[in-house]
C-alpha positions in Angstrom: 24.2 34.0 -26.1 24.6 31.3 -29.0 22.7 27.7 -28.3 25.0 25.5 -26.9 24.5 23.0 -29.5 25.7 24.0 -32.8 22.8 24.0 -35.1 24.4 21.1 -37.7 25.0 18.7 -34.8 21.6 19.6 -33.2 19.6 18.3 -36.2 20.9 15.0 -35.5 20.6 14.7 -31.8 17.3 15.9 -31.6 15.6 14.6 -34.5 14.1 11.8 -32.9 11.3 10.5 -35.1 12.2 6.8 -36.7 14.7 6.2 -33.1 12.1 4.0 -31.6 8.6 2.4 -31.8 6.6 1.2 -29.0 3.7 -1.3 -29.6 0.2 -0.9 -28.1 1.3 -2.9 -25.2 3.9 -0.4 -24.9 7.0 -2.1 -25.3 9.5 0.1 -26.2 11.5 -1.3 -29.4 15.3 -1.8 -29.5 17.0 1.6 -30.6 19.1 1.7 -33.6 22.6 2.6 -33.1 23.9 3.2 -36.1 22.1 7.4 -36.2 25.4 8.6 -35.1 27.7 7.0 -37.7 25.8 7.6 -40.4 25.8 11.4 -39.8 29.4 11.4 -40.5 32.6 11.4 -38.6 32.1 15.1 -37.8 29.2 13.9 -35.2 32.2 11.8 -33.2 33.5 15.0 -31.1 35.7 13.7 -28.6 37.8 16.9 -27.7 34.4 19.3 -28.9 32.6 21.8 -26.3 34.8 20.7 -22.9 32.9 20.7 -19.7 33.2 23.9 -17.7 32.6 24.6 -14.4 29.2 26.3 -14.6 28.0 23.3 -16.0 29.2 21.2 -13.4 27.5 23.9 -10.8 24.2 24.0 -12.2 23.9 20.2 -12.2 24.9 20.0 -8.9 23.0 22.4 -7.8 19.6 21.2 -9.5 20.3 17.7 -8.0 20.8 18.4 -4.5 17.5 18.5 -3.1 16.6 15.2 -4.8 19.4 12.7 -2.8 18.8 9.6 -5.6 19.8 12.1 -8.4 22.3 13.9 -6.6 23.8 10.8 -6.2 23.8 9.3 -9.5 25.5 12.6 -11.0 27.7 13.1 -8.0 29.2 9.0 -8.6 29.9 9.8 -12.5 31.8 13.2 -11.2 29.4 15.0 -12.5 30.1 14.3 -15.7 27.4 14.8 -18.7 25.0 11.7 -18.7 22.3 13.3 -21.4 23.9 15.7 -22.9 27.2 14.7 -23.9 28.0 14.4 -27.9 28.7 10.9 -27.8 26.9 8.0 -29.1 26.0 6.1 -26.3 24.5 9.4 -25.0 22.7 9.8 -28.1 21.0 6.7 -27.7 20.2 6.8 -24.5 18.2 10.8 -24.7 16.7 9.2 -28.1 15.0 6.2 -26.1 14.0 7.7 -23.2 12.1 10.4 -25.3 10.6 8.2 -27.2 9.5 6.1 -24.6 7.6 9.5 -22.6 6.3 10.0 -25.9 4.4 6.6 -25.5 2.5 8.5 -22.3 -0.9 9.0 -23.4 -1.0 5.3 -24.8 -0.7 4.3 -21.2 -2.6 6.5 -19.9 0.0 8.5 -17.7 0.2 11.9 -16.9 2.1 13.4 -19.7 2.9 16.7 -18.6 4.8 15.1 -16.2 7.7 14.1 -18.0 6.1 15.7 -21.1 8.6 14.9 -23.8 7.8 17.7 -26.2 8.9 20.5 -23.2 12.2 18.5 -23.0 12.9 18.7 -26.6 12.7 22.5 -26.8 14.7 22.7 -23.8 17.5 20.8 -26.0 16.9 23.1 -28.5 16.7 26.1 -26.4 20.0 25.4 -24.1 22.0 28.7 -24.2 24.8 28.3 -21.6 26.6 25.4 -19.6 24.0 26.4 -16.5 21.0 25.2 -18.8 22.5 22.3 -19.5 23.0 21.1 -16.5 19.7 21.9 -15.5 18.8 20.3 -18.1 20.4 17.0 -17.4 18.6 16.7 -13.9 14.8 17.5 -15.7 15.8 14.1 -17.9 16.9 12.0 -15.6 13.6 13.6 -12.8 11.8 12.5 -16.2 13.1 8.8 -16.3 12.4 8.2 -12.6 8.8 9.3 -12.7 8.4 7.8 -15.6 9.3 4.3 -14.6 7.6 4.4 -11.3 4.3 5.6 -12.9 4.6 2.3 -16.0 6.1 0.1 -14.1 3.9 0.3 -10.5 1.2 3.1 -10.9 0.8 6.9 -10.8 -1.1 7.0 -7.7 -1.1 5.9 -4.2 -3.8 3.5 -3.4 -4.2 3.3 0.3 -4.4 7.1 -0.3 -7.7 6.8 -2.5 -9.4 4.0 -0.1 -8.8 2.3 2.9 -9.9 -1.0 1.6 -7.3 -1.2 -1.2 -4.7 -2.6 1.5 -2.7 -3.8 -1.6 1.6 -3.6 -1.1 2.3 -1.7 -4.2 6.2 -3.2 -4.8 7.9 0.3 -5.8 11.2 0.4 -7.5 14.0 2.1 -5.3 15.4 5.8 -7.9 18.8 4.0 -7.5 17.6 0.8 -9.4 15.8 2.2 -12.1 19.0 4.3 -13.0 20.7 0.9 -12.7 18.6 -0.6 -15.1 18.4 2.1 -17.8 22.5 2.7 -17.5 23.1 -1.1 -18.0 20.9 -1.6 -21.3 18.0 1.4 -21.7 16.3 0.3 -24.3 15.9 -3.3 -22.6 15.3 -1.5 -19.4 12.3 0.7 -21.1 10.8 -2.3 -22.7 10.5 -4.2 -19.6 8.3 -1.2 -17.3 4.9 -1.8 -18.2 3.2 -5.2 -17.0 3.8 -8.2 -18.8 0.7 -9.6 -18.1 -1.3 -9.8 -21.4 -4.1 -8.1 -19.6 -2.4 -5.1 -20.1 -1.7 -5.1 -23.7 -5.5 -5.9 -24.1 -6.6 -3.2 -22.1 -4.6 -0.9 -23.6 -5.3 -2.2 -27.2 -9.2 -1.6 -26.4 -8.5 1.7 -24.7 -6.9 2.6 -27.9 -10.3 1.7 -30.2 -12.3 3.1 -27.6 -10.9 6.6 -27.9 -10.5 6.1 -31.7 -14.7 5.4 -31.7 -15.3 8.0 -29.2 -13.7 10.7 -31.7 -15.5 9.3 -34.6 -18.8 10.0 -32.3 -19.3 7.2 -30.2 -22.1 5.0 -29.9 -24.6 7.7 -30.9 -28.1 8.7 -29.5 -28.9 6.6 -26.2 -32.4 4.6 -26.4 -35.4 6.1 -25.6 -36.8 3.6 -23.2 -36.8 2.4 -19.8 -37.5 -1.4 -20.8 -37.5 -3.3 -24.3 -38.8 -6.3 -24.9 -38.6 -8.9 -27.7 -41.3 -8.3 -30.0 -41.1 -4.5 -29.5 -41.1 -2.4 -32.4 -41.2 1.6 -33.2 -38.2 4.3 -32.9 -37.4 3.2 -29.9 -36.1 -0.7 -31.1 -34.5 1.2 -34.3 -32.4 3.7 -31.7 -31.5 0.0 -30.2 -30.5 -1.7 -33.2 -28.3 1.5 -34.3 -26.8 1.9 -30.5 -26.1 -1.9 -30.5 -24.6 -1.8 -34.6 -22.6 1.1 -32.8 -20.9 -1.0 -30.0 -20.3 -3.8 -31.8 -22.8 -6.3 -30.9 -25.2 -6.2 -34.2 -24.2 -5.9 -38.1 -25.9 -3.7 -40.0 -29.9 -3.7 -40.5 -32.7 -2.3 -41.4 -35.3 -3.9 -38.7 -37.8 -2.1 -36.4 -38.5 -5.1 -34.9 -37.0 -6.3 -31.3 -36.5 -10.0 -33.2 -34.3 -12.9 -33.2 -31.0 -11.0 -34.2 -31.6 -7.9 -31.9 -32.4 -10.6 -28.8 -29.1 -12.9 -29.3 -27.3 -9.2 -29.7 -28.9 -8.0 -26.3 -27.9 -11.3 -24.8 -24.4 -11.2 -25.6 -24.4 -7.4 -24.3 -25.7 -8.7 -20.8 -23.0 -11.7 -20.8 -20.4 -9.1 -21.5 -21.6 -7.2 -18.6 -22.3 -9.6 -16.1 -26.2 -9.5 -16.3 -28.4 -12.4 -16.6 -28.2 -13.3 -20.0 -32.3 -13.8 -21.3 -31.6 -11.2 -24.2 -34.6 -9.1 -22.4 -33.6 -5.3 -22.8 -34.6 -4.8 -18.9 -33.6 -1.2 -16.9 -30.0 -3.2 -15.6 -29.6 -3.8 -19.2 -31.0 -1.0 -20.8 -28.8 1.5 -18.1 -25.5 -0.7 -19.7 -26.8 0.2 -23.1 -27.3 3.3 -22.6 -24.2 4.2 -20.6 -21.6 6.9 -21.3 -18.4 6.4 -23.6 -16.3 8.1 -21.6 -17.8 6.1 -18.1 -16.6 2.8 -20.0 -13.5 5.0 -21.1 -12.8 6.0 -17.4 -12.9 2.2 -16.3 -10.3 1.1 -19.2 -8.2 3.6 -17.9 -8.2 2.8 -13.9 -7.8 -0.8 -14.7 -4.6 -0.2 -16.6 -3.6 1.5 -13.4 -4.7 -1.2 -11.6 -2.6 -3.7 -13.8 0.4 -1.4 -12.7 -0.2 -1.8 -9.1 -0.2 -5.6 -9.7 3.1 -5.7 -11.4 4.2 -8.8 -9.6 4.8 -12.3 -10.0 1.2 -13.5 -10.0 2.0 -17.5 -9.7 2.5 -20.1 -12.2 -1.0 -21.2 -10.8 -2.8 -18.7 -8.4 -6.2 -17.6 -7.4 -8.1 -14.8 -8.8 -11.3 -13.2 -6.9 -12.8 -10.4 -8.6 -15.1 -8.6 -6.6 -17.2 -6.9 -8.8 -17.5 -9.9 -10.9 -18.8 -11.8 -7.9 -16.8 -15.2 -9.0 -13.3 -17.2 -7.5 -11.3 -18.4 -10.1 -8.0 -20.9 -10.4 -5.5 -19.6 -12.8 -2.6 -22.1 -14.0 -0.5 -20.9 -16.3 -2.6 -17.9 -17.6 -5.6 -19.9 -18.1 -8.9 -20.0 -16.2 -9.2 -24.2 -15.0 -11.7 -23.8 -12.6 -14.4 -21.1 -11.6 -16.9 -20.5 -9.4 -20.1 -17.9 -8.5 -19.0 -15.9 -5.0 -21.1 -13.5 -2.5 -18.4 -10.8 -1.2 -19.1 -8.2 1.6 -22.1 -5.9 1.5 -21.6 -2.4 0.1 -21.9 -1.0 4.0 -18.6 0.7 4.8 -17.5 -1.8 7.5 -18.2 -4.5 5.6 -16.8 -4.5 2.2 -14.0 -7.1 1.0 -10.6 -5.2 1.1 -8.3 -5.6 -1.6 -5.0 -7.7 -1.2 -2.5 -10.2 -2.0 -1.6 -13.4 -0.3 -0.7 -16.9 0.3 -3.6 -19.8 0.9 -1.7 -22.2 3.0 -4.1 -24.2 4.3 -7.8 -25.3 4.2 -10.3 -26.3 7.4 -12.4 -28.8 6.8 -15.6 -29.0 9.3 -14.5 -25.5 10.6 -15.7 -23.8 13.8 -17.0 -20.0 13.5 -15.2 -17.2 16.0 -17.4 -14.7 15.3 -15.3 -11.7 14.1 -15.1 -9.1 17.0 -16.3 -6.6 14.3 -19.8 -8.1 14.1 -19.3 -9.2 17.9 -19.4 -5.3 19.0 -21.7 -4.1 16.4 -24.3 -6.6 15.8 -24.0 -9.5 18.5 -23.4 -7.9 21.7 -26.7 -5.8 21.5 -29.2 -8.4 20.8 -27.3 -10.4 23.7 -27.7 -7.3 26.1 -31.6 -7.4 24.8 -31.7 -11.5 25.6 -28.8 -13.4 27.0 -30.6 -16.0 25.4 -30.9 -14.6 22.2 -28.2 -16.5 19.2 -28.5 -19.7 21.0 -26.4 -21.4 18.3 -23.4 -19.9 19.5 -21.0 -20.2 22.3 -20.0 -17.7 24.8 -15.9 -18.4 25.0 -13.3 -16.9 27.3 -9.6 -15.5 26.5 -8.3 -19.2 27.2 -10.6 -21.1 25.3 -13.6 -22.4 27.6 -17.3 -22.1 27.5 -18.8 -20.1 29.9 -22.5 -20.5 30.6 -24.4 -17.3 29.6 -26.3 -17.5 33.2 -22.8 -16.6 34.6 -22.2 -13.5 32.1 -23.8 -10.0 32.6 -24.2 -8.6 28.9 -25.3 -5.0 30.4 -22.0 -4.6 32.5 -20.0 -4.4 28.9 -19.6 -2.3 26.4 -18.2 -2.8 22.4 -14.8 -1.7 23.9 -14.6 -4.3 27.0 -16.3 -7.0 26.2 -14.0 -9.7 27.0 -15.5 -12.8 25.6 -15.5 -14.6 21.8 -18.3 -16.0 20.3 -18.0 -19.4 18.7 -20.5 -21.9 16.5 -19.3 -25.3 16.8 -19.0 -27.6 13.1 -21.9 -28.8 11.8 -23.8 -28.5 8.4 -25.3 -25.3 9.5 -22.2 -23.6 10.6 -22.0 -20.1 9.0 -18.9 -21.1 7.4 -20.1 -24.1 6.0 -18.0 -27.7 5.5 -14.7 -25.9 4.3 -12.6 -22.8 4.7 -9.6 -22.0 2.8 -6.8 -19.5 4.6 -4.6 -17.3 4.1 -4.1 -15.7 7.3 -4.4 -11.5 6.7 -5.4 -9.1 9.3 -8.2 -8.4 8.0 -9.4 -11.7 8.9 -10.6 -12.3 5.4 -11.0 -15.8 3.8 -13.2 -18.0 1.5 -16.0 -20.4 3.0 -18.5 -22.5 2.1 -22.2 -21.5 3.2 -25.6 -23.3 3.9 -26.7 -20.3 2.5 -27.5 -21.0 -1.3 -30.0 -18.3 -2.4 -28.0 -15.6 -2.9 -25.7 -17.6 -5.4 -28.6 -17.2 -8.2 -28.5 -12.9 -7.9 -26.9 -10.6 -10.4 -25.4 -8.5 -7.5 -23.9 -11.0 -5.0 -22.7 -8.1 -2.0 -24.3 -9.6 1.1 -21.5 -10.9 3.1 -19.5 -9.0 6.9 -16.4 -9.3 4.6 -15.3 -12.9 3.8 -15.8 -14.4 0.2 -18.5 -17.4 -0.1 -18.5 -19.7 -2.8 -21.3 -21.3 -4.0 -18.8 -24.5 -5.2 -16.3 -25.1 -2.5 -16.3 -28.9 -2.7 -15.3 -28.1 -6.2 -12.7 -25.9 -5.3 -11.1 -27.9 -2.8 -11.2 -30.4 -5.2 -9.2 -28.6 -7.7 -6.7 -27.1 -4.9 -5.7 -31.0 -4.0 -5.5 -32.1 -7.6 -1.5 -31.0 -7.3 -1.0 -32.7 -4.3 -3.2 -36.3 -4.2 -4.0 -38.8 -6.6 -7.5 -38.6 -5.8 -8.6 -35.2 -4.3 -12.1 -35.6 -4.1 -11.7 -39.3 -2.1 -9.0 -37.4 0.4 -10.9 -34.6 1.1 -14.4 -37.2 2.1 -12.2 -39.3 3.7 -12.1 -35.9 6.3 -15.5 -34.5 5.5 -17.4 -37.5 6.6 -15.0 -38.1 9.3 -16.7 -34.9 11.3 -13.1 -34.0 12.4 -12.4 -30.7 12.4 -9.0 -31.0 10.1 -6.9 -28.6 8.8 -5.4 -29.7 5.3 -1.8 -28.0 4.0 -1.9 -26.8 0.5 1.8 -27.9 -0.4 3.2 -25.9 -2.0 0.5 -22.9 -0.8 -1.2 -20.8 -3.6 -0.9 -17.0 -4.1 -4.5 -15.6 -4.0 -4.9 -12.2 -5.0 -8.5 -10.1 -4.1 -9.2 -7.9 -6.9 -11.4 -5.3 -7.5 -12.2 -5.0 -11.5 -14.9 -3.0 -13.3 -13.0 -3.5 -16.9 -11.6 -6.7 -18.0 -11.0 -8.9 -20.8 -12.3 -12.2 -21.5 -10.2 -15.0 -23.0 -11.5 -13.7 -26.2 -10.1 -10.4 -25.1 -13.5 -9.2 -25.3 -13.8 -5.9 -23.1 -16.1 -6.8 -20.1 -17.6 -4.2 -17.9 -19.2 -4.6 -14.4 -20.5 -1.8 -11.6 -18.9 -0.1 -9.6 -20.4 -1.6 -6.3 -18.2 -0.3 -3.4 -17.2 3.4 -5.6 -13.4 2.2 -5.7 -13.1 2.9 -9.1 -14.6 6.5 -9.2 -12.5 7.4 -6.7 -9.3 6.1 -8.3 -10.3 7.7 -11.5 -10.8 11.0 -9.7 -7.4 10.9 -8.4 -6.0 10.2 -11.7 -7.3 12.9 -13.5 -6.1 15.2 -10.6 -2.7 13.6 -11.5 -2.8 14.8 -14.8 -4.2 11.5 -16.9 -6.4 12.4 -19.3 -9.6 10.1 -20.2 
């Protein structure tokens, strides 16, 4: 059977190379309309190769266990949206190939729209049934496609359950809405707009490019360096830092000057404490794998994709493996602080969401989270009923109950009807302040009277909640919108000993991250461990979804 297309006007509507560009970020670039015209009027085929009813058929029956699609074909009459001769049709099939073409710079699963199979199937259609077959593997292509750019490939409360994180997915029927009413506009809009993304995907792009070119070479021979240092072993430093980027080229064999500010600017980019001492933290981040570094480029772009949302003009940003709380107005960082986040232990680590700080508490109480209640509390009070004197014993309603009334033995984790409360005061677990953004979790960020923990590398010590080491600070900064003098207002409460809530008006989209590959404001790539295994996991499941790297 002869190809459905004859072969002079299949040169021009598959030929797509030149149609469309799509930049690192991956923008896809306006589509040129004038390919058709200047192929000649014999392109324009108005009465040429008339629908027939297999074609109709096929489609149909190729949509109908896929209700958006079916849909979408049956409301055009199942009339040709892909495959038609026409210009506009031409255009559209030119820019949504290019765009899957732009896959692997995104790190997407290509063989799951894979644009090179759909272009043999043009140029392999032999009847009206393969073309309408045809038609519903394009527009099957375009959906997962724009899901996978525009919010993610994978599920992330399928990977782990602390990423509660509300992925906002697209509905099939508003994609097709958006690529109908202008595709090219539609396509460039998909991947996040957040610059973070073009970065990451800028570096990913230089990191694959190095890694082909051999990477960063031999790793270093040594378990610890130290300024001063010479032999092979500083020379296998100085060629795996010239390598990453952090030395120029030289000839030393001595750990001096140049090779100590090089080492220091490693650590900063890594989150280590930055004495330019090539310890085993820092010699493990020297020595680590391309494609590790690679693999965390990659889940953060995925990560970016689950974040696809309105962020806030101003907004707060805590990464947890970065240990620190930042404010973020208008895409730059105007106030930052160290934090300790919840301990690696499974019941204990920070989960991962998005929400609204509405409030803050100064001169909070403590209601001891029922969590720690059942599994650390209510056994050392079964021990001693007078053991944790600093806290209250509280009924369902609110009142004190004397201890000497209570048997501890009588309950268990599952029935043990009572809170436990630590009034205000300076050694309150939760410190002076508390800022809220009521979750179900019960997650939030305090103050501590607990300092020490502030000056660590690795800052994971906490039941859950985020403490910052400089929330006088913060609150400070939070009020500045709101009051003329911010730090004056929020004394005036402090010093008062009231326990006072204070609105944040309007309230502040917070947003718990988790990031082991970031940039910096120089869009310097910065890397940090993988504390809770998040990422490994995530990157697990992509690969298993077809991304490759």
């Amino acid at each position: 059977m002869q190809s459905f297309f004859p072969a002079r006007l299949r040169r021009h509507l598959f030929v797509a190379s030149g149609v469309a560009f799509v930049a690192l970020a991956g923008a896809v670039a306006a589509q040129p309309t004038g390919g058709l015209a200047s192929g000649g009027a014999a392109l324009v085929m108005k009465s040429a190769l008339p629908h027939l009813n297999g074609f109709r058929q096929a489609l149909a029956a190729a949509a109908a266990e896929d209700a958006p699609v079916a849909a979408f074909f049956r409301d055009r009459g199942y009339e040709a949206f892909w495959t038609a001769t026409d210009a506009e049709a031409e255009v559209r099939r030119a820019a949504l190939l290019a765009a899957l073409e732009t896959a692997p710079a995104h790190a997407l699963p290509v063989a799951r729209y894979d644009a090179a199979a759909l272009r043999r199937a043009f140029r392999d259609l032999r009847s009206e049934g393969d073309r309408g077959r045809l038609e519903v593997r394009l527009t099957r292509a375009l959906l997962d496609f724009a899901r996978d750019l525009q919010t993610g490939v994978i599920d992330p409360k399928r990977v782990d359950a602390g990423i509660v994180r509300d992925v906002p997915r697209h509905a099939p029927e508003d994609i097709l809405q958006g690529f109908v009413t202008d595709a090219a506009a539609y396509l460039r809009s998909l991947p996040p707009q957040n610059p973070e993304y073009a970065r990451l995907a800028k570096a990913r792009h230089r990191m694959l490019a190095q890694m082909a070119a051999g990477g960063w070479g031999p790793q270093v021979p040594a378990k610890t360096l130290k300024p001063g240092a010479t032999g092979a072993a500083v020379v296998a430093l100085r060629d795996r830092l010239v390598a990453m980027g952090y030395l120029a080229r030289s000839a030393t064999m001595t750990y001096g000057p140049e090779i100590q500010a090089a080492v220091r600017a490693l650590q900063f980019d890594h989150g280590l404490t930055a004495d330019g001492v090539a310890g085993e933290t820092t010699m493990a981040a020297i020595n680590a794998d391309p494609q590790q570094r690679l693999a965390a480029v990659t889940v953060a772009m995925e990560r970016e994709r689950w974040a696809n949302i309105e962020r806030g003009k101003r907004h707060i940003w805590v990464n947890l493996t970065d240990f620190t709380a930042k404010i973020i107005d208008d895409g730059k960082v105007t106030f930052s602080t160290r934090a300790v986040i919840g301990s690696t232990m499974t019941d204990k680590r920070t989960p991962e969401f998005s929400h609204m700080m509405t409030y803050m508490e100064i001169n909070p109480d403590w209601t001891v989270p029922p969590g720690i209640i059942r599994r650390d509390y209510l056994p050392k009070l079964q021990a001693n009923p007078g053991a944790l004197s600093h806290l209250q014993v509280v009924d369902s309603r609110g009142r004190v109950v004397p201890r000497s009334a209570i048997n501890f033995a009588a309950y268990s984790a599952r029935n043990f009807p009572f809170n436990l409360r630590q009034p205000p005061g300076a050694s309150n677990a939760l410190g002076r302040v508390k800022f809220m953004f009521p979750n179900p979790w019960s997650i939030y960020l305090h103050d501590t009277p607990d300092k020490h923990l502030f000056a660590r590398d690795n800052r994971a010590y906490s039941s859950g909640c985020v403490r910052l080491n400089d929330p006088f600070d913060f609150a400070y900064a939070l009020l500045a919108p709101q009051e003329a003098d911010p730090k004056t207002a929020f004394h005036k409460v402090l010093d008062s000993g009231r326990q006072e809530r204070i609105v944040l008006t309007p309230p502040v989209p917070v947003h718990l991250d988790y990031r082991t590959a970031f940039t910096d404001a120089r869009g310097r790539l910065q890397f940090r461990a993988d504390i809770y295994g998040r990422d490994a996991l995530i990157h697990a499941a992509l690969v298993r979804a077809g991304v490759d790297g």
